[in-house]
C-alpha positions, -999 to +999 in steps of 0.1 A: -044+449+732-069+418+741-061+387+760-084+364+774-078+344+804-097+310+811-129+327+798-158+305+805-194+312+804-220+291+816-257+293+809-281+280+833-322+272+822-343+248+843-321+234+856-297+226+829-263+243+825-248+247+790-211+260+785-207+283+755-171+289+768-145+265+782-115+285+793-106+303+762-072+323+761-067+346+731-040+376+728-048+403+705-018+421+694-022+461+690-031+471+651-033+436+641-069+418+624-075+387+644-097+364+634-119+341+652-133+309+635-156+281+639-187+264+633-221+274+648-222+272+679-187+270+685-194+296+712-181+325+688-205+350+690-204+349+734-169+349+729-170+388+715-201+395+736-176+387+771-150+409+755-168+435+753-189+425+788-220+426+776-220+394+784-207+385+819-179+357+820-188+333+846-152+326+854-118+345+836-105+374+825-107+404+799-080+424+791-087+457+768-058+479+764-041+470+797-076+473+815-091+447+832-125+451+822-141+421+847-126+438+870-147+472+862-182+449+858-196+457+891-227+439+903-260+437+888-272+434+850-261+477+844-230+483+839-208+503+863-197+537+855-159+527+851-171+497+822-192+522+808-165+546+801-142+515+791-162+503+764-161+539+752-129+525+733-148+496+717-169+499+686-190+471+677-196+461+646-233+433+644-242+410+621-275+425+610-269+465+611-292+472+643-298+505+625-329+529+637-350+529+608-366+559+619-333+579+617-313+589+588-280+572+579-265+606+596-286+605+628-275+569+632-240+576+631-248+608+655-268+584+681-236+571+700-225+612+698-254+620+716-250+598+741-218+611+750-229+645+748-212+663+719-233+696+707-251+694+675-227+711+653-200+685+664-220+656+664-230+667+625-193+677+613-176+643+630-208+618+617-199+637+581-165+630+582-169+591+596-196+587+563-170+603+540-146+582+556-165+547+546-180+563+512-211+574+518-208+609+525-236+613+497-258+591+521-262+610+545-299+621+546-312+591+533-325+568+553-320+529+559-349+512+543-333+529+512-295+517+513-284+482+501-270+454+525-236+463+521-241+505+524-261+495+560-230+477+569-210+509+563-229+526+583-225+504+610-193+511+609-188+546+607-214+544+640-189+523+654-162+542+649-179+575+661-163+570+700-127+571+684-122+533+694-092+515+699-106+485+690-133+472+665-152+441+667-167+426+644-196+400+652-201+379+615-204+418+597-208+398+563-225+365+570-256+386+554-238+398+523-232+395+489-199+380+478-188+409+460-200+433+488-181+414+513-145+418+501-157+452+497-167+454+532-132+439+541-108+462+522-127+487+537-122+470+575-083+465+567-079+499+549-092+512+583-069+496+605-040+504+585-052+540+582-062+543+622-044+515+640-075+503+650-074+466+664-097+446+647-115+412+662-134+394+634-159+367+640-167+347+613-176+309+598-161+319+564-126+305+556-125+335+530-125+362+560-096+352+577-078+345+542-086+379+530-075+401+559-069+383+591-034+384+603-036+363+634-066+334+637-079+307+662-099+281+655-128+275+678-150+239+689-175+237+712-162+263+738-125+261+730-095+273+710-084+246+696-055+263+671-044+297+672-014+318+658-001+340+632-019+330+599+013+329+577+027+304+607+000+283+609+003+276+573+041+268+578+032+248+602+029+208+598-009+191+610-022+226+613-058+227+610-064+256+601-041+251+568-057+225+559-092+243+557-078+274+545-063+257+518-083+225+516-069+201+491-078+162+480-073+134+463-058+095+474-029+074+465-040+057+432-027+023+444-007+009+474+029+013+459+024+051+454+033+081+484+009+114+485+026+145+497+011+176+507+029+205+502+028+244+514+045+269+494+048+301+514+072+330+508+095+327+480+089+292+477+057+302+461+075+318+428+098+290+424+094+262+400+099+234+426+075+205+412+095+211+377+128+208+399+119+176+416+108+156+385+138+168+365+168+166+398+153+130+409+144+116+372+104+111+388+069+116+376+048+135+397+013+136+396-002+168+409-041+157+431-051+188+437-039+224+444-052+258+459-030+292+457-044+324+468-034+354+497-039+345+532-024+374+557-009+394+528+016+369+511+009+343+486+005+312+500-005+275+485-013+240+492-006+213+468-009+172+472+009+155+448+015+112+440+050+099+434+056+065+424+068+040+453+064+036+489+075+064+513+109+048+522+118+049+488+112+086+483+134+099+509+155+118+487+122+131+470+112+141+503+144+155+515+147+179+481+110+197+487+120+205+524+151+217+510+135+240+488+119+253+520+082+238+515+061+223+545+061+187+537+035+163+549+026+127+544-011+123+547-025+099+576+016+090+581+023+122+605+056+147+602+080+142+625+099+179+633+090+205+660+058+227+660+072+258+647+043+286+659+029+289+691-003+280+696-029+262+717-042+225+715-066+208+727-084+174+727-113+177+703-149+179+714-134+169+751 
């Protein structure tokens, strides 16, 4: 539904030239949430405004349901008449509403209508049914100055959603929220692409986002994907990155004889009494260092680093029995040998 194709941007300002993009490829499945993560200034936020063009790439492609929107930019800073109908199946979700506070939450919603020139009656009975649609249908004469952070992000939805999009991005929609009004904000992005098929493209710098509703992520630095693939892969996947962050875990070997393991319980594994298995199959203590178990991509999913007694060599069997079990297995700072089992993209970071 969305690919990238060596998407680079480069900014130039007195005669300096920054890249906020460093040939990025991303693919987008159709109906899927697809998260995109990274620090500020990972080059995030120009990543969504290429997709959607209104940001010109320097160099690369963008793909939007099989339409080659670069391709449709034209010349000049306005956009050409073919983009302009494009983007008519891309909502856009911001950060800080960008409502008209001189409109009511209904007229908002009606604005993108109006552009496209519905009559008034139509415009009224579809921006009634989007507001019903996010829960606000009681809203809908008030205006913004009297909603709360998370009702002016619903809203901005249902204005987004006005065009009958294809696709919904979603530029850090609840960095400005409360936590409580941001997993509300999410059910209410995933409920929508379940009930619509609607592709969604979340940006975001919260590791809670793409555990909550993300089904695909990529992991952003300075320009670049640096990891990317199916969440529930990733975290199968041994010296994954994003694993590690989504399901951070610590702790170090209490003395030089001892072996730390880090362990990812995904699919059944995750019901099974493994830990209770390995100390009673192989006669061992095992000291748990830390743990994390939560939802990431719809299953349960956890991370646990645990301490057996003796050096590595002499927990083989150990070893052996938790990738038996069906675990990802990893010796800290040691690396896993084994094949890569998701595809995804690496680079060298910060090159």
């Amino acid at each position: 539904m969305i690919t990238t194709t060596g998407l680079t941007k480069v900014y130039r300002s007195r005669g300096r030239e920054v890249t906020a993009l460093d040939g990025v490829g991303i693919h987008v499945r159709p109906g899927e949430v697809y998260g995109v993560i990274g620090r500020s200034g990972a080059g995030k936020s120009t990543l969504i405004r290429c997709i959607n063009l209104l940001e010109r790439p320097t160099s690369g492609t963008v793909t939007v349901d099989g339409q080659d929107l670069t391709a449709l930019a034209g010349r000049g800073n306005r956009a050409a008449r073919p983009l302009r109908l494009a983007r008519g199946g891309i909502g856009m979700i911001f950060q800080h509403f960008n409502l008209l506070s001189s409109r009511t939450v209904q007229g908002n919603v009606e604005l993108p209508l109006e552009i496209l020139g519905l009559g008034r009656r139509e415009r009224a009975r579809k921006a009634l049914d989007l507001l019903d649609l996010v829960g606000l249908a009681d809203h809908a004469r008030a205006y913004p100055s009297r909603l709360s952070g998370g009702q002016k992000q619903r809203v901005g939805i249902a204005r987004a959603l006005a065009g009958d999009p294809k696709v919904l991005l979603s530029d850090e929609a609840t960095s400005a929220l409360d936590p409580e009004t941001t997993r509300s904000v999410l059910r209410l992005l995933r409920d929508l692409n379940r009930q619509l098929g609607l592709t969604v493209l979340l940006i975001t710098h919260e590791m809670d986002v793409v555990k909550s509703v993300c089904d695909s992520a990529a992991l952003m630095e300075k320009g670049r994907v640096v990891e990317s693939g199916v969440v529930s892969d990733l975290l199968a996947t041994p010296g994954s990155r994003l694993a590690r962050e989504l399901f951070p875990v610590g702790g170090g070997a209490s003395g030089a004889d001892r072996t730390v393991v880090d362990i990812t319980f995904h699919g059944e594994s995750a019901d099974r009494p493994v830990i209770s298995r390995l100390s009673r199959t192989h006669d061992v203590d095992v000291s748990i260092l830390g743990a994390a178990m939560d939802t990431a991509g719809g299953r349960q999913v956890g991370r646990m680093r645990i301490e057996l007694p003796g050096r590595p060599e002499e927990n083989d069997a150990a070893i052996g029995f938790l990738r038996e079990q069906g675990l990802t297995v990893e010796l800290p700072g040691r690396g896993t040998p084994g094949p890569v089992a998701v595809e995804r993209e690496l680079t060298e970071e910060g090159a």
